[in-house]
C-alpha positions in Angstrom: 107.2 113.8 215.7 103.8 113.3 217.2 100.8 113.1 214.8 99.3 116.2 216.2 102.7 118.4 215.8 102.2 117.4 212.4 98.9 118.6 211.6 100.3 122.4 212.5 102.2 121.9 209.4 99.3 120.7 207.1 98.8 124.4 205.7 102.5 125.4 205.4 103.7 127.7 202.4 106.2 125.4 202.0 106.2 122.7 199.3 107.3 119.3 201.4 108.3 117.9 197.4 110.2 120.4 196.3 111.9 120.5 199.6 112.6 116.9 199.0 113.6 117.3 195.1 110.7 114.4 194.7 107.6 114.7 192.8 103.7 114.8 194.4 103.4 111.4 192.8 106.4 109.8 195.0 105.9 106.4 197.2 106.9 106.3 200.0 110.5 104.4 199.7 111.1 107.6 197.2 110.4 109.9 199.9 112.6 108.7 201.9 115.2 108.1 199.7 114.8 112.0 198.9 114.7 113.1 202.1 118.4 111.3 202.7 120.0 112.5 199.8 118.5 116.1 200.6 119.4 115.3 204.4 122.4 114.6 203.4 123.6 117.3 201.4 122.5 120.5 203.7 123.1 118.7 207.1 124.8 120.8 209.4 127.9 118.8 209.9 128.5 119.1 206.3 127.3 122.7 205.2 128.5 124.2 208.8 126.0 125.3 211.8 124.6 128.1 210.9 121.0 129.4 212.0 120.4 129.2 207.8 121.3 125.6 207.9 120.2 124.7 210.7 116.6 126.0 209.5 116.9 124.3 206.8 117.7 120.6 207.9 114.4 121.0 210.5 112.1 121.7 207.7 113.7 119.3 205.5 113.3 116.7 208.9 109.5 117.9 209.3 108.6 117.7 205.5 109.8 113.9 205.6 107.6 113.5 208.7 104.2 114.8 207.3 104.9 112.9 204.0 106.0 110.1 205.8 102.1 109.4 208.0 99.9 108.7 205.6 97.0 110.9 207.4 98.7 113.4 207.4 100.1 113.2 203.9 96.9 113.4 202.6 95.7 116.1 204.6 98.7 118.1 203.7 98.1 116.7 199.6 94.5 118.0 199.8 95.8 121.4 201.0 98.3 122.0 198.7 95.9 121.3 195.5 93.6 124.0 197.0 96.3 126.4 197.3 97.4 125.3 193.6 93.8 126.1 192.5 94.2 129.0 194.6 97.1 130.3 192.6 95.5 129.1 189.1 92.4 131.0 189.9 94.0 134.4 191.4 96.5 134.0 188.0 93.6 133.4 185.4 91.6 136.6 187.5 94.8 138.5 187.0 95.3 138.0 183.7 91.8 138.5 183.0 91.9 141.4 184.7 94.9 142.8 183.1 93.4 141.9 179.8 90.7 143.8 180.4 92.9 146.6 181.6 95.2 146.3 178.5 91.5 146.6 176.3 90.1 149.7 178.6 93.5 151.5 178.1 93.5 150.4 174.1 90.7 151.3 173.6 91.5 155.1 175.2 94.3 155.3 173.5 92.5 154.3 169.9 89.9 157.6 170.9 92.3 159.8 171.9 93.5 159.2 168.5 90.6 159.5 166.4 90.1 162.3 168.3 93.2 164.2 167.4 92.8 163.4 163.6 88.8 164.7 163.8 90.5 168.0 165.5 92.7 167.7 162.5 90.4 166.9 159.9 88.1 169.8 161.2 90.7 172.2 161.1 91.9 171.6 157.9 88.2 171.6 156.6 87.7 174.9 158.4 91.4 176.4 156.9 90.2 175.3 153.4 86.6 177.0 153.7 87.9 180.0 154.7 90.7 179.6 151.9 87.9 179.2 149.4 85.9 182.1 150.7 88.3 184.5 150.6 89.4 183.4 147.1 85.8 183.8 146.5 85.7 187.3 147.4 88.3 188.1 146.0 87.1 186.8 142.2 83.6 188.4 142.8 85.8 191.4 143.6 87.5 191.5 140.4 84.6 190.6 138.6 82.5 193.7 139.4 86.1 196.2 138.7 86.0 194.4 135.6 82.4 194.8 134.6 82.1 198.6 136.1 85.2 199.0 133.7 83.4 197.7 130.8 80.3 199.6 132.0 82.0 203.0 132.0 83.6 202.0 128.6 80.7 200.8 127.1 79.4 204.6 128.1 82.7 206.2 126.9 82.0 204.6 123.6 78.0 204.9 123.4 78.9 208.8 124.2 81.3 209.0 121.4 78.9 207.4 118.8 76.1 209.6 119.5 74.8 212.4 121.6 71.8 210.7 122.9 72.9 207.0 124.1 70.2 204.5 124.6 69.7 202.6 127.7 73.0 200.6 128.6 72.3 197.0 127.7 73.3 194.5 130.9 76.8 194.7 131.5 78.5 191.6 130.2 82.1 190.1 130.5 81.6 188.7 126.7 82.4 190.9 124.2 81.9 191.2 120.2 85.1 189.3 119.5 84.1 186.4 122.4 81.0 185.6 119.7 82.8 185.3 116.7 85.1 182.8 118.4 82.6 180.9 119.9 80.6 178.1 118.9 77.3 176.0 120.3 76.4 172.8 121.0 74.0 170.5 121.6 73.6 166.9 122.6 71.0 164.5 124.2 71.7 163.5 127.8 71.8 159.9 128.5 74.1 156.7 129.2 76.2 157.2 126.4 76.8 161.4 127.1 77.1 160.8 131.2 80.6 161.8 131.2 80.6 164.5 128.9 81.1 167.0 131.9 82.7 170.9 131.1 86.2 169.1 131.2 85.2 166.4 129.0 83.4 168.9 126.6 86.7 171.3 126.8 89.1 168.4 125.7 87.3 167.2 122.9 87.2 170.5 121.6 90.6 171.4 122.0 91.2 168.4 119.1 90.1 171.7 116.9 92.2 174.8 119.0 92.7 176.4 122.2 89.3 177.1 124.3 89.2 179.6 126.3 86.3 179.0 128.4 83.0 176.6 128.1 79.5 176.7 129.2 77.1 174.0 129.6 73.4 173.3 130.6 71.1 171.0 131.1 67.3 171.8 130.1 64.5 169.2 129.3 63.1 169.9 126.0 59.8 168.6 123.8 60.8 166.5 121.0 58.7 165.5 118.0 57.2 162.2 118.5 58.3 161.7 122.3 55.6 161.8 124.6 57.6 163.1 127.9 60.0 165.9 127.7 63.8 164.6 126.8 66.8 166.1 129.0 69.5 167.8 126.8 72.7 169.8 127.0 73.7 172.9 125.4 76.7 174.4 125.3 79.0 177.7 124.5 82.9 176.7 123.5 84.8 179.8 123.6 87.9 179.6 121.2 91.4 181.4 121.8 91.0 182.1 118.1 88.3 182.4 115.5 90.6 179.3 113.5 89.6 177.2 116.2 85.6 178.0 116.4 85.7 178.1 112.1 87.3 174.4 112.3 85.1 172.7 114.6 82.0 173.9 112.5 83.7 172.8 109.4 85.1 169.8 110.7 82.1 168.7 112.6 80.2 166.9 109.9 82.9 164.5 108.8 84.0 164.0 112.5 80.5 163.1 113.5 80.5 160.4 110.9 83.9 158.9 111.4 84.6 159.4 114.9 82.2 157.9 117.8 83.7 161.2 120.1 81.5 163.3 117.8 79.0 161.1 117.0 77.1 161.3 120.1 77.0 165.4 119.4 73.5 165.9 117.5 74.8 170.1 117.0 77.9 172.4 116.8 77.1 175.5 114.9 78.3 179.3 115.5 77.3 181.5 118.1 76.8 184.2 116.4 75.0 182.8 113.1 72.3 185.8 112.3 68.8 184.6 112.2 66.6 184.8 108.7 64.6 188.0 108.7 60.6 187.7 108.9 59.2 187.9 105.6 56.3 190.6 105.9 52.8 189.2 105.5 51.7 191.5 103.1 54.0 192.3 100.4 54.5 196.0 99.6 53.9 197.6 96.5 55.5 201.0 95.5 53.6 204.1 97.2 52.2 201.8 99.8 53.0 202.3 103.2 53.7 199.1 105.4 50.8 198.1 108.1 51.7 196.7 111.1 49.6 193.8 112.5 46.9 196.2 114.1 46.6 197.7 110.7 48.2 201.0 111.5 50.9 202.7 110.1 54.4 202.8 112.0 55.8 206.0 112.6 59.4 206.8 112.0 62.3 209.0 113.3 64.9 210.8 111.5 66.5 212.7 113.8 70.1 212.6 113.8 72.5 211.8 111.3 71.9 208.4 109.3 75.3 207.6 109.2 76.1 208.0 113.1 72.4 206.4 114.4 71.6 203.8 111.1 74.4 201.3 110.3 76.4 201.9 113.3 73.2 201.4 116.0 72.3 198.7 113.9 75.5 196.9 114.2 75.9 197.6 117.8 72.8 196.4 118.8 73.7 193.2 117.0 76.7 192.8 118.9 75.2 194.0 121.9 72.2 191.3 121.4 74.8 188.6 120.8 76.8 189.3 124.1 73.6 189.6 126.1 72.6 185.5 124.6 76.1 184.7 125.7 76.0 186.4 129.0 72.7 185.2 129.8 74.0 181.6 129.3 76.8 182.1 131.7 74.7 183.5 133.6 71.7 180.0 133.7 75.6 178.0 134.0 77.0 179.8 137.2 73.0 179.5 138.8 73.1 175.9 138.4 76.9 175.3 139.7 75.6 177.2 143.0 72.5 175.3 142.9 74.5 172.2 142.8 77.1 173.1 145.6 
């Protein structure tokens, strides 16, 4: 075949090695010892004439041709590495590019995702606040039935007493018995009372009975010999039963000196321990009237009956001032666990 046929065939798709089962790196007696064998094995005589064979054995005859001339071999050597780079660089763009492709989609996928569980997340969120509001409502609900209940039987029981009921002290949840079964406390708040929270407080004093409910609150106060104000916790522990207030003021003392629990408690007394009555500061002799401070003489009331308006009023206005100090302590705790939230 003519050296310019050949050149036609310099750029054909067709690897000339593979045709001849030989590799790029084959002399020349291997090419043509490859091209015989191959020759050989699909010539038509052999394999039949077919158009299929017959195709094949001329592009078997024109591979051994180009790789035969050596001008033209290397012309046709220098064209198939370019095609091989060719292919290397349209594969590594392709796999680059499906890479890429493979991150893009990843990466929608991954947001649809955290997408879905944000929708989730805020859902829930939003189910729970409204969950919590309406259990809200519902308390503050029963709370005021409950005090207008103990209002109008505070009434009922101020109207049986006397005829003339004073002014209805603040309507409180606490009630004569909630005092007697209650106890205080009082501690220094530092590193060593950090976790003394209204759980932590509640379990240690179950150690001593059921409690029914506890109060706590933190106030700076002035301490003797401290130049700055020190922060310190008080508390209300309200027992199921007045066994388990009477114990833990009993029991305190020893407690705070064997057991480290207690130590770090500086106070637990009752709740309702009456104060000491002011000593006048001018004592009375007989037929002397008592002076008040401005030097005049108080005036006094006996209207009514001493029995109905004297002890009695005296005793409810002791209970009534004991369930107002409770009340009002509640009251400081629930301000600051709003204040918090």
């Amino acid at each position: 075949m003519a050296n310019d046929d050949l050149k036609q065939h310099i750029t054909s798709s067709h690897d000339f090695y593979a045709l001849l089962n030989i590799p790029s790196t084959a002399s020349e007696a291997e090419i043509r010892s490859g091209w015989r064998k191959t020759a050989l094995k699909h010539h038509p005589d052999k394999v039949g004439a077919t158009p299929e064979a017959l195709e094949k054995f001329h592009l078997l005859q024109i591979a051994f041709d180009v790789l035969s001339d050596e001008s033209t071999k290397e012309q046709y050597d220098n064209a198939r590495r370019a095609l091989e780079q060719k292919a290397q660089r349209s594969s590594a763009y392709d796999e680059q590019r499906k890479a890429m492709i493979d991150k893009l989609e990843k990466g929608e996928r991954d947001h649809k995702r955290k997408r879905t569980e944000l929708d989730e997340e805020e859902d829930k969120f939003q189910r729970e606040l409204a969950r919590l509001a309406a259990d809200g409502k519902r308390r503050r609900e029963e709370r005021t039935e409950k005090m207008r209940l103990e209002a109008l039987e505070e009434e009922r029981r101020w109207a049986e007493r006397s005829t003339a009921p004073p002014t209805p002290a603040p309507v409180s949840n606490a009630t004569i018995e909630d005092a007697e079964r209650s106890v205080t406390l009082r501690f220094r708040r530092d590193e060593k009372t950090a976790h003394l929270d209204r759980d932590a407080v509640q379990a240690l004093f179950s150690h001593f009975g059921a409690v029914e409910h506890t109060l706590l609150r933190d106030k700076k106060r002035k301490v003797d010999g401290e130049k700055h104000k020190i922060l310190y916790c008080s508390g209300l522990v309200v027992f199921s039963s007045i066994m388990g207030a009477h114990a833990a003021v009993a029991d305190f003392p020893k407690l705070k000196e064997n057991d480290a629990r207690y130590a770090i408690l500086e106070e637990v007394d009752w709740a309702d321990r009456p104060k000491e009555p002011k000593t006048p500061s001018v004592p009375l002799t007989p037929g002397t009237p008592a002076t008040t401070d401005s030097g005049k003489v108080p005036k006094f009331s006996f209207k009514g009956s001493a029995k109905s308006k004297g002890a009695a009023s005296a005793e409810d206005e002791k209970a009534r001032l004991r369930a107002a100090e409770i009340e009002r302590i509640r009251r400081e705790d629930e301000e600051a666990d709003a204040a918090e939230a």
